[in-house]
C-alpha positions in Angstrom: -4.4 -71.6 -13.6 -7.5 -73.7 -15.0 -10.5 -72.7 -15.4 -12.0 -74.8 -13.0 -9.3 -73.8 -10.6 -10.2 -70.1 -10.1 -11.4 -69.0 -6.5 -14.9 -68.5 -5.6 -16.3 -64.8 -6.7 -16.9 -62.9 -4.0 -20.8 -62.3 -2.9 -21.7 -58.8 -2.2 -25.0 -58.2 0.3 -27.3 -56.2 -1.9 -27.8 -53.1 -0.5 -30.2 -52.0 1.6 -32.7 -49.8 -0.1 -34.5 -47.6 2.3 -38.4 -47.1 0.4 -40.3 -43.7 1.3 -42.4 -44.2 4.6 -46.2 -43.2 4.1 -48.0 -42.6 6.9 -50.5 -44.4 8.5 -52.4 -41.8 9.9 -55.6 -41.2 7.7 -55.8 -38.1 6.2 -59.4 -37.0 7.4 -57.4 -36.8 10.5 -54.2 -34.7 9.3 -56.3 -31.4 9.5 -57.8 -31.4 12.7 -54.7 -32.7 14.0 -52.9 -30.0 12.8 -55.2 -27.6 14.1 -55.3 -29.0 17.5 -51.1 -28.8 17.7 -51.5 -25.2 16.5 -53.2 -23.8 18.5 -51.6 -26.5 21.5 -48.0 -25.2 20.7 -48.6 -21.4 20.5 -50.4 -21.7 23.5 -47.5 -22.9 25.1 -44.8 -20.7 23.5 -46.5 -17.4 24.9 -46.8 -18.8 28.4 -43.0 -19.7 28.4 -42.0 -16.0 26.4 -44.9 -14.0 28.6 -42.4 -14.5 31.3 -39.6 -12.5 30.2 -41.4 -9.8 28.3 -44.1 -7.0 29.2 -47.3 -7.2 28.5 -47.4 -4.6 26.0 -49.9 -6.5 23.5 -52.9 -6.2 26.1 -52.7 -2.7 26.9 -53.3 -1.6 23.0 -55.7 -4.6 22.6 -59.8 -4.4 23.2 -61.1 -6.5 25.8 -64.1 -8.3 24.2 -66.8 -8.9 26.7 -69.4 -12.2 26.6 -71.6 -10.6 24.0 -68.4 -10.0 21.7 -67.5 -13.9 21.4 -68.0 -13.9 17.8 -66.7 -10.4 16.9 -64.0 -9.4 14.8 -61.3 -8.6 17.3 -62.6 -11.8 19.7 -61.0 -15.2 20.7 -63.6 -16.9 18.9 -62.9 -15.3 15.8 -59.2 -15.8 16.1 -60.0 -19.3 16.7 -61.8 -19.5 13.0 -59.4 -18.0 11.3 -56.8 -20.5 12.7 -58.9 -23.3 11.6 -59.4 -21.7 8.1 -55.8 -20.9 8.0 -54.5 -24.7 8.6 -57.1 -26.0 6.7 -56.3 -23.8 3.5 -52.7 -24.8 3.9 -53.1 -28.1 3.6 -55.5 -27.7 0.6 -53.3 -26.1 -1.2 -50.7 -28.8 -0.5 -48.2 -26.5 1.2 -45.3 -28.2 3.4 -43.6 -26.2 5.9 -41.2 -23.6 4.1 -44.5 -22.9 2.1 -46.4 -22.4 5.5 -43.8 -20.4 7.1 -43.2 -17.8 4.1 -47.2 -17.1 3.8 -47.2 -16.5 7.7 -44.4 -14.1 7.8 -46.5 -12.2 4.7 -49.8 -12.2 6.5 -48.0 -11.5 10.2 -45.9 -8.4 8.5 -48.3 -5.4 8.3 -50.1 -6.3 11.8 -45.8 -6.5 13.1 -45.3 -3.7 11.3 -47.9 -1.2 12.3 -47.2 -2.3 16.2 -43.7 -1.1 15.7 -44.3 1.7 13.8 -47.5 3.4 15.4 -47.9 1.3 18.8 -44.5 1.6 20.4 -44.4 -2.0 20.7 -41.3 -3.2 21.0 -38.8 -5.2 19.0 -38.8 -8.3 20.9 -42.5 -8.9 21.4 -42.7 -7.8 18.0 -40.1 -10.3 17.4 -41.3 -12.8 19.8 -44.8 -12.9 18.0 -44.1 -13.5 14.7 -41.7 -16.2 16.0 -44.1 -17.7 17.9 -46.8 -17.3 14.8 -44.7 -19.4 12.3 -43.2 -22.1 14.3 -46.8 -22.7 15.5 -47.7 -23.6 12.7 -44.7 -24.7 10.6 -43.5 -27.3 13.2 -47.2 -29.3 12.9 -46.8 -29.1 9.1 -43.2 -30.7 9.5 -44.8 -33.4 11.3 -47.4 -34.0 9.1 -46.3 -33.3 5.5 -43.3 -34.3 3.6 -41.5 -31.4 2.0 -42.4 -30.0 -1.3 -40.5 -31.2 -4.8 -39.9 -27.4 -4.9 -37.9 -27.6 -1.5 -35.8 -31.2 -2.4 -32.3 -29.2 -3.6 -31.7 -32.6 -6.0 -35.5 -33.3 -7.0 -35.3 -33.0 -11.0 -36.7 -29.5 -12.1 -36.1 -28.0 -15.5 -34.8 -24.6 -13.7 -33.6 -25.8 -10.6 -30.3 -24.0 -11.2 -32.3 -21.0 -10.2 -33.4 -22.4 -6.7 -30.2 -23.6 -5.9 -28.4 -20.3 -7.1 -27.2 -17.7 -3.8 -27.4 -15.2 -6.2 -30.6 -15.3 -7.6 -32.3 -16.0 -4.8 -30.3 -13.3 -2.9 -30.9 -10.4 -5.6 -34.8 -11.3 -5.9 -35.8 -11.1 -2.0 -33.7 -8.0 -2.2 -36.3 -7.0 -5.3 -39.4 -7.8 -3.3 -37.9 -5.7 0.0 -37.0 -2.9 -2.5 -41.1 -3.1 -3.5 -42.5 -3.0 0.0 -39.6 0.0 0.9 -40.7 2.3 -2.0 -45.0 1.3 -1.4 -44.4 2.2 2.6 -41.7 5.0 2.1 -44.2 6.3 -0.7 -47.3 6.5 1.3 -45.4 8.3 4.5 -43.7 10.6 1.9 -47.1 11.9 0.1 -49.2 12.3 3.6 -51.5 10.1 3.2 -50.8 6.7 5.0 -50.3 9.0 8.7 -53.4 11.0 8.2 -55.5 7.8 7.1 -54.2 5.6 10.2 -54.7 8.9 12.5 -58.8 9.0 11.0 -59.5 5.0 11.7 -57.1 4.4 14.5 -56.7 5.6 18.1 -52.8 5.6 17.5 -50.6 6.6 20.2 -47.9 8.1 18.4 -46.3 9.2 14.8 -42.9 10.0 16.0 -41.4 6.7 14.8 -43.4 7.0 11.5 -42.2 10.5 11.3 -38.4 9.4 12.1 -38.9 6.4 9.3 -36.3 6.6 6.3 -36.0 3.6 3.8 -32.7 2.3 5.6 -35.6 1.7 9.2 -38.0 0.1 6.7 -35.7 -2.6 5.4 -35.1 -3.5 8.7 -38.8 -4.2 9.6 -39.1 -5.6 6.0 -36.0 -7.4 5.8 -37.8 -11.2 6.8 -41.0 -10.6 4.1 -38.9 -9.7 1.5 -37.3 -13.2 1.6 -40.6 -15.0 2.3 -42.2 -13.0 -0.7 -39.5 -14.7 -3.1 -39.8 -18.2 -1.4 -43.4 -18.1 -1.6 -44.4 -16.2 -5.1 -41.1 -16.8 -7.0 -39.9 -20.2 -6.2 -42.8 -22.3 -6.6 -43.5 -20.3 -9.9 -40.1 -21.3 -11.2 -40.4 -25.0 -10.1 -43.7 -25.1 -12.5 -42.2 -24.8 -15.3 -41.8 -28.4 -16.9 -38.6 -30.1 -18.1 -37.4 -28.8 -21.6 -37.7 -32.8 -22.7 -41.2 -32.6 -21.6 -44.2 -31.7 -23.7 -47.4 -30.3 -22.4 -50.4 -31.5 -24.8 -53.1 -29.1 -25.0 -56.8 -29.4 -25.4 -59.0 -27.4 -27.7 -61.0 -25.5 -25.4 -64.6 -26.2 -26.4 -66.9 -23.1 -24.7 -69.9 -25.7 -25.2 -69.5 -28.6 -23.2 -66.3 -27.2 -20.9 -66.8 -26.8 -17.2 -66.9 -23.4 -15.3 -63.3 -24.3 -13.9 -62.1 -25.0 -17.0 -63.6 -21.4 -18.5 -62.4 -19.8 -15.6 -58.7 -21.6 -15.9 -58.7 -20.5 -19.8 -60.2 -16.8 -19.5 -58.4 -15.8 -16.5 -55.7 -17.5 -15.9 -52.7 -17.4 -18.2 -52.0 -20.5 -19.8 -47.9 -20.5 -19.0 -47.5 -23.2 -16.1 -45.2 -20.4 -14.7 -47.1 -17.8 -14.7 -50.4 -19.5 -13.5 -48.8 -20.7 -10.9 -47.6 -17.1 -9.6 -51.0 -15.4 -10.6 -52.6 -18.7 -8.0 -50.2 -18.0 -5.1 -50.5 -14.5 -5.8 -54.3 -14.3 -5.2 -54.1 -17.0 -2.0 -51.3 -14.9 -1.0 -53.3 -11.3 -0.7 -56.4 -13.0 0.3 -54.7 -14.4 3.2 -53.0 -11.2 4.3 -56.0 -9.2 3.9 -58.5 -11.3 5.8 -55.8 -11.8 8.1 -54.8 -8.2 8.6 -57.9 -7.3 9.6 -59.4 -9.6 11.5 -55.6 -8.4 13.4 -56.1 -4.6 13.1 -59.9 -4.8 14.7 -58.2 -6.1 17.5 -56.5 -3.1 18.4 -58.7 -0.5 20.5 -60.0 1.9 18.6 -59.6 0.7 15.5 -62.5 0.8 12.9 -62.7 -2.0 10.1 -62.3 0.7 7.0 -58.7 1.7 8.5 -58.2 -2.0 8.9 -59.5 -2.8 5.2 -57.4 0.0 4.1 -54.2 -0.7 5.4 -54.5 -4.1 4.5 -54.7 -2.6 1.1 -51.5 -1.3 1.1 -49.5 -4.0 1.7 -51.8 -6.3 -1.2 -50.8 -3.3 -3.3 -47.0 -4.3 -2.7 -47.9 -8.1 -3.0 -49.1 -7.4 -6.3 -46.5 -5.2 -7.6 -43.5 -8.2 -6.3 -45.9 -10.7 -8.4 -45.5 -8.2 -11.9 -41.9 -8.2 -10.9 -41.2 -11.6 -10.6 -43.4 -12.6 -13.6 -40.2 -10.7 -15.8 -37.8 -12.1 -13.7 -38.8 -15.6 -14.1 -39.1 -15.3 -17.8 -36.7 -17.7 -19.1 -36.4 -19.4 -22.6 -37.8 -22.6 -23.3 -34.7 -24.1 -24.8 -32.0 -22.6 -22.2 -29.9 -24.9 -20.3 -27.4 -23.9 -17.9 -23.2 -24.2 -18.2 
């Protein structure tokens, strides 16, 4: 056959390429908007769940009375930390798996200690952390893309380790392991009963007295795997590609700004382990401020107990953090098999 003979080629449509959609809601409004469905959606899970369960919750909470608006323990204040809550997230930049891990942390010791020393029961328990995270996580969804940490096929230098069931398995079974031993620990020496008996009116220490570490797995079972999602995962996703270089400045004590002296005398200068000292600190600032502001509203509870069982649990935060800074510890010129 000729040349000029041959057929006509065959014309493929190009195909269609489907380009990121940015929203067109401005972002002064993102915040308050997010606020607004907070506080819009948990309202409305608890009216739908307060149908099937007891009211349990209000007969160990205070009643705050006009003058008590701005208290502690009273719907006012609740409302601030709410606010400062979903404000903070999005500061931070945190998309909803980051938002739901940090609320599991900050609702597990106020969960906990109803369980434990309240008699509350497993499904309100239950029902209010639920309620807690997807009142908040949902919004966030809506609002924020997800994270580069939380996109399995995003390019990350260790992202063998997010993607690896083992890994991720054997290091939220390290961070329950921490928070067994700190609560098994305090119960074992005498001193966790006899400080929550002096700053709070609890009704009973019979479950505390039947706890054994096999009972406190299962109340710490969720925060152990939100403790690895938020502290070790987004430390591991900060570590930059091996082909990647990281230039570095000459710090100059002169002329350098007080974040700068702060970043450089404080924090460490590994990407890594900056990262987990930063979510480490948000992380136990949250739970404590958020713990307490919980515990005071319980009747008879007095804001030293509430400060020092928030304590406890920061204390476990921290320890998880010293783990994970080991376990992340992986060579610079490593690639996996």
């Amino acid at each position: 056959m000729a040349l000029t003979d041959r057929t006509a080629p065959t014309v493929v449509p190009r195909a269609h390429v489907t380009t990121p959609h940015r929203s067109r809601l401005p972002a002064v409004l993102k915040v308050p908007i997010l606020i607004v469905l907070n506080f819009g959606l948990r309202t409305a899970l608890w009216s739908v769940v307060s149908n099937f369960l007891n009211p349990e919750l209000g007969a160990v909470s205070k009643v705050p009375s006009e003058a008590d608006f701005w208290s502690l323990y009273s719907p006012g204040a609740r409302l601030l930390m709410n606010a400062f809550t979903n404000g903070m997230n999005w500061y931070f930049n945190y998309d909803f798996f980051d938002v739901a891990a940090l609320t599991v942390l900050t609702n597990a010791p106020y969960a906990y200690l109803l369980a434990t020393y309240y008699e509350i029961s497993s499904p309100t328990v239950a029902a209010h952390t639920i309620i807690e995270v997807l009142a908040i996580a949902f919004p966030t969804y809506l609002l924020r893309p997800r994270s580069v940490v939380h996109k399995p096929n995003a390019p990350l230098r260790n992202r063998f380790l997010l993607n690896s069931v083992q890994v991720q398995f054997s290091n939220a079974l390290l961070a329950m392991g921490v928070y067994v031993v700190v609560l098994w620990a305090g119960l074992k020496t005498s001193s966790l009963n006899p400080f929550l008996v002096t700053y709070f009116d609890l009704p009973t220490l019979a479950t505390a007295y039947d706890e054994t570490p096999l009972s406190i797995l299962g109340k710490v079972f969720i925060a152990g795997i939100a403790a690895k999602d938020f502290l070790l995962n987004p430390s591991i996703a900060a570590q930059p590609l091996s082909d990647t270089a990281t230039p570095v400045e000459q710090f100059d004590p002169a002329t350098a700004t007080l974040d700068q002296t702060i970043q450089v005398n404080v924090l460490p200068v590994e990407k890594r382990k900056r990262r987990l000292v930063q979510q480490t600190i948000v992380l136990n600032i949250f739970l404590f401020v958020s713990t307490v502001q919980r515990c005071m509203t319980l009747d008879g509870a007095q804001f030293r107990g509430a400060a020092g069982y928030a304590g406890v649990w920061v204390l476990a935060n921290t320890i998880t953090a010293l783990w994970y800074v080991w376990v992340g510890d992986t060579s610079s010129d490593y690639e996996p098999l």
